[in-house]
LUMVEXVEX-915456 format. One line per field, with one value per atom (N, C-alpha, C): residue number from 1; chain; y, z, x. Coordinates in Angstrom, 2 decimals, always signed. Last residue first. Layout:
N
nr: [NUM,...]
kette: [A,...]
y: [Y,...]
z: [Z,...]
x: [X,...]
# end
This chain:
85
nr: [85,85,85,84,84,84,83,83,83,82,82,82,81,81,81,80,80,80,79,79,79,78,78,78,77,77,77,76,76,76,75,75,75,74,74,74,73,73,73,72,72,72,71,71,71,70,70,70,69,69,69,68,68,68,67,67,67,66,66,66,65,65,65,64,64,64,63,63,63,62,62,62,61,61,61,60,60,60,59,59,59,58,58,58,57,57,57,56,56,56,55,55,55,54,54,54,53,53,53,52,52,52,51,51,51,50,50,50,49,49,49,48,48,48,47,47,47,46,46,46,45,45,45,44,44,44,43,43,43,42,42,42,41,41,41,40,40,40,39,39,39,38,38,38,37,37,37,36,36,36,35,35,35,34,34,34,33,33,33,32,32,32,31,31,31,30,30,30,29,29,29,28,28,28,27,27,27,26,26,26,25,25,25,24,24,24,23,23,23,22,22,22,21,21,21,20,20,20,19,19,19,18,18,18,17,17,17,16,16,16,15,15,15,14,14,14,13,13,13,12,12,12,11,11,11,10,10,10,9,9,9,8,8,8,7,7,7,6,6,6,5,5,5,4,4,4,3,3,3,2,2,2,1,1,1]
kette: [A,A,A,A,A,A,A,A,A,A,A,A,A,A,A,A,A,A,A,A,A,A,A,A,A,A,A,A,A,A,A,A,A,A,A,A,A,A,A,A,A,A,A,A,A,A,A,A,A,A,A,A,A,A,A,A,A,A,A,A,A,A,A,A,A,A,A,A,A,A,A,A,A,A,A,A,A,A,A,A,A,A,A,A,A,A,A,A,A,A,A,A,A,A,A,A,A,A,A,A,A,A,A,A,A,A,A,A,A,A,A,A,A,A,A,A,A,A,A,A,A,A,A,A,A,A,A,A,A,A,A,A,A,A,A,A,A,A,A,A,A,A,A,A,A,A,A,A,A,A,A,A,A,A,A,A,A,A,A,A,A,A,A,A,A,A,A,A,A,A,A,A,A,A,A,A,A,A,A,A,A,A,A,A,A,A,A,A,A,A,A,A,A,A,A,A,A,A,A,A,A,A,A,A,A,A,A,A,A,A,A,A,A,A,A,A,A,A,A,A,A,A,A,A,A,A,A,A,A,A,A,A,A,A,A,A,A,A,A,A,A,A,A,A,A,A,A,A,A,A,A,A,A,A,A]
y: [+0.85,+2.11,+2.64,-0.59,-0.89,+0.42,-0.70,-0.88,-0.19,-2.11,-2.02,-1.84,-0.71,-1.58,-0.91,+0.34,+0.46,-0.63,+2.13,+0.76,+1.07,+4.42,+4.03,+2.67,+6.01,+5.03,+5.13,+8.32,+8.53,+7.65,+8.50,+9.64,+8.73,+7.36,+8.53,+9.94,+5.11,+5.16,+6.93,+4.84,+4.29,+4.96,+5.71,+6.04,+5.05,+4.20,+4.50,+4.08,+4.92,+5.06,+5.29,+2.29,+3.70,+3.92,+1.50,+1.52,+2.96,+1.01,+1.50,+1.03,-2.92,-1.58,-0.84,-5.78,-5.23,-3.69,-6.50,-6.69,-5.82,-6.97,-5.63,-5.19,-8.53,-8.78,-7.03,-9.28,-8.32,-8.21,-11.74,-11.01,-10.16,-11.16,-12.14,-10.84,-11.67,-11.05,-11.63,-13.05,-12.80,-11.86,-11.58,-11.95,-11.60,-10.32,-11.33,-12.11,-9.83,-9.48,-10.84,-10.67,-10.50,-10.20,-10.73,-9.46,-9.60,-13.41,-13.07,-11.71,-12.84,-13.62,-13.22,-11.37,-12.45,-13.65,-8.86,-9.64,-10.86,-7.72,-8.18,-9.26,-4.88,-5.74,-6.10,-4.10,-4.08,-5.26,-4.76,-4.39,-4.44,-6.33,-6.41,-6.03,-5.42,-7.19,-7.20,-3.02,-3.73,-4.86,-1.84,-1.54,-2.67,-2.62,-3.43,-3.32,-1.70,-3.06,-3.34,+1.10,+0.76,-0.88,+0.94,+1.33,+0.50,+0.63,-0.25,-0.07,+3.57,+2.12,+0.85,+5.29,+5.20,+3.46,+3.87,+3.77,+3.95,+4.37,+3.10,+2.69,+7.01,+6.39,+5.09,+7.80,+8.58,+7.41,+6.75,+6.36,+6.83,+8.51,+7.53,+6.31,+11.49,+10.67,+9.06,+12.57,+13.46,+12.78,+12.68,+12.21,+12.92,+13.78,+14.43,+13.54,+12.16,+12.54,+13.13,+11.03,+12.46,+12.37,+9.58,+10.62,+12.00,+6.96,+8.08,+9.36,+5.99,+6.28,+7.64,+4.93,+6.51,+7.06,+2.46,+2.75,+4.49,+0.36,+1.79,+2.56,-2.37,-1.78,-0.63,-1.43,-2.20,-1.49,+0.23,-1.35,-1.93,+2.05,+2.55,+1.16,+0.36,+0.85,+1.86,-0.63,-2.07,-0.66,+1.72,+1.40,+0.40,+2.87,+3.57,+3.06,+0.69,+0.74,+1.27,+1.43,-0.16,-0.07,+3.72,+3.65,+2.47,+3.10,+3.92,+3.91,+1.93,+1.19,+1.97]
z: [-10.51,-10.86,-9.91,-8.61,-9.07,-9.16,-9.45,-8.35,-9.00,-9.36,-9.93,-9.17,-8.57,-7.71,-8.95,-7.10,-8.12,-8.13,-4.94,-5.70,-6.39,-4.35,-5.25,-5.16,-2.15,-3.24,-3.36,-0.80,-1.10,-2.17,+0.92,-0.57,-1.27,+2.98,+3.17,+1.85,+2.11,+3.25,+2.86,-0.54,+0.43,+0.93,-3.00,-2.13,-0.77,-5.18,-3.72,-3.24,-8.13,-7.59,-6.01,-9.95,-8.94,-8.46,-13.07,-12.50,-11.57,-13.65,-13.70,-12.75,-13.60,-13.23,-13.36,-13.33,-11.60,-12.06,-15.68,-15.28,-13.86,-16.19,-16.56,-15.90,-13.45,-15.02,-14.77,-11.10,-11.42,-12.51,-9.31,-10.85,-10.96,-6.27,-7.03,-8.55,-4.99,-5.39,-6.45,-2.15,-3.57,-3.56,-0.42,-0.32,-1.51,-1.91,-0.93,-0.50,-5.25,-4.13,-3.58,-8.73,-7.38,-6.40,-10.53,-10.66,-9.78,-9.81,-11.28,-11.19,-7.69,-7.54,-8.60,-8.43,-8.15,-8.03,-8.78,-9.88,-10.10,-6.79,-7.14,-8.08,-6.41,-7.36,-6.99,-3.67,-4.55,-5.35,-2.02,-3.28,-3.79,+0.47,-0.15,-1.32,+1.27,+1.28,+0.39,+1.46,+0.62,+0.58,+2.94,+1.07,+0.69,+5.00,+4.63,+3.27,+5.22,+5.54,+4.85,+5.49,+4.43,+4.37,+7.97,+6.35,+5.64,+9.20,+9.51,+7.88,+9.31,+8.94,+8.43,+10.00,+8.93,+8.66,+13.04,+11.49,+10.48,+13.65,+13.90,+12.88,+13.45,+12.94,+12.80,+15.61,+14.01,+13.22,+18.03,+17.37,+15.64,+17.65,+17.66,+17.42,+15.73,+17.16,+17.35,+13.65,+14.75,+16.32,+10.63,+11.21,+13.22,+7.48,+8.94,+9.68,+4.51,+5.28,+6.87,+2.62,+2.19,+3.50,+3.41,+3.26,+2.62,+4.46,+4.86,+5.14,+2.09,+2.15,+2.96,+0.84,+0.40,+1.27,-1.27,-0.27,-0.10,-3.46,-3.03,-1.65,-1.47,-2.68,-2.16,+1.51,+0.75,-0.66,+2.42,+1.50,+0.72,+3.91,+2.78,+2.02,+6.40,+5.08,+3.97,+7.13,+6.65,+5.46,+8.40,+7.28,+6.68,+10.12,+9.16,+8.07,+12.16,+11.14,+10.17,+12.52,+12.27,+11.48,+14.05,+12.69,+11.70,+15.95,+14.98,+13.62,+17.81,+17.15,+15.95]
x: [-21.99,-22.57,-23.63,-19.69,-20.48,-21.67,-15.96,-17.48,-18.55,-13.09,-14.14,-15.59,-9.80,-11.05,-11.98,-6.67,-7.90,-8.56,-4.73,-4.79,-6.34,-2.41,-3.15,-3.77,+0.05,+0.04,-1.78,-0.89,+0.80,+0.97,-2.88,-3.09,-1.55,-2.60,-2.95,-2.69,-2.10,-1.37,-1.51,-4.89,-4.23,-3.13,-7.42,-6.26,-5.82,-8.89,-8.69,-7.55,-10.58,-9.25,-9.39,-12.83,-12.27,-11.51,-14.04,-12.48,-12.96,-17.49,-16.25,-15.23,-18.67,-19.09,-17.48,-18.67,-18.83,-18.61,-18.19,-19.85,-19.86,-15.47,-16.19,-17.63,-14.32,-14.09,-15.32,-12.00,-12.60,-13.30,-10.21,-9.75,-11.59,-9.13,-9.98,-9.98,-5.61,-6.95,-7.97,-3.96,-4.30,-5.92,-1.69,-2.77,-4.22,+0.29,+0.63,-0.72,-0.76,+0.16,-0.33,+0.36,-0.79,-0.09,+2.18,+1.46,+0.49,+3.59,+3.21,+2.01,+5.14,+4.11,+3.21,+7.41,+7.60,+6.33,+5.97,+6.47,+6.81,+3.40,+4.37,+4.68,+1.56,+1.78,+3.22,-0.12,+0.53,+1.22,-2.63,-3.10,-1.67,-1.67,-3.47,-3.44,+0.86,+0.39,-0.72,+1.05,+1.85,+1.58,-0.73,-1.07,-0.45,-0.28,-1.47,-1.94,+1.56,+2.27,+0.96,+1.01,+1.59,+1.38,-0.72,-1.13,-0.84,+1.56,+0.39,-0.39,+2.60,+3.34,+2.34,+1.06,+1.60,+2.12,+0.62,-0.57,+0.09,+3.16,+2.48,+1.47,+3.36,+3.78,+3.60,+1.59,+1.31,+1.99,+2.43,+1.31,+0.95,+4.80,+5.26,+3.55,+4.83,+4.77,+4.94,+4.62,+4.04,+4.34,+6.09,+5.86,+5.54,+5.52,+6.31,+5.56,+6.33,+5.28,+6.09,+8.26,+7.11,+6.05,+9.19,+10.28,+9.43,+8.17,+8.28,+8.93,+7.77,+7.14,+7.22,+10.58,+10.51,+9.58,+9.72,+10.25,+10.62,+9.07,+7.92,+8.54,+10.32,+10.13,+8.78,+12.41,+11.22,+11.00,+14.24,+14.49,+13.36,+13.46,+13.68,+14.20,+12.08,+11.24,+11.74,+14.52,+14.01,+13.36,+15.57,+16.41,+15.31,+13.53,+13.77,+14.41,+13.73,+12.40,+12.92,+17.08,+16.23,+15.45,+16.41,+17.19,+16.84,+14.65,+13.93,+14.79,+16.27,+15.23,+14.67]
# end
């Protein structure tokens, strides 16, 4: 089973995740994973769905304040968010 997970998450796009992290166990990995599944639906950009992800986002305009950078699946990707001074 582990070859399985291992092959689907070097297919996915951003794939690699867990080629930078040591994995500790089989709950360690569960979250790693879980993370990811939740970076990859909530914040990353896909092309196919003209630059929103899977579960859209509401567009952000300037009034909500600087650009902050929060980290996701434990530093490894990025997504960015406007908040408020």
């Amino acid at each position: 089973m582990a070859e399985r997970v291992r092959g689907t998450t070097d297919r996915l796009p951003s794939a690699g995740v867990l080629d930078h992290i040591v994995v500790l166990g089989e709950m360690h990995l569960l979250r790693i994973l879980a993370g990811y599944f939740a970076y990859y639906n909530r914040a990353r950009c896909h092309l196919s769905l003209a630059g929103d992800a899977p579960d859209p986002r509401p567009v952000q305009g300037t009034e909500l304040g600087r650009v902050v950078e929060l980290p996701e699946v434990g530093g490894l990707h990025h997504r960015y968010e406007r908040a408020a001074a």
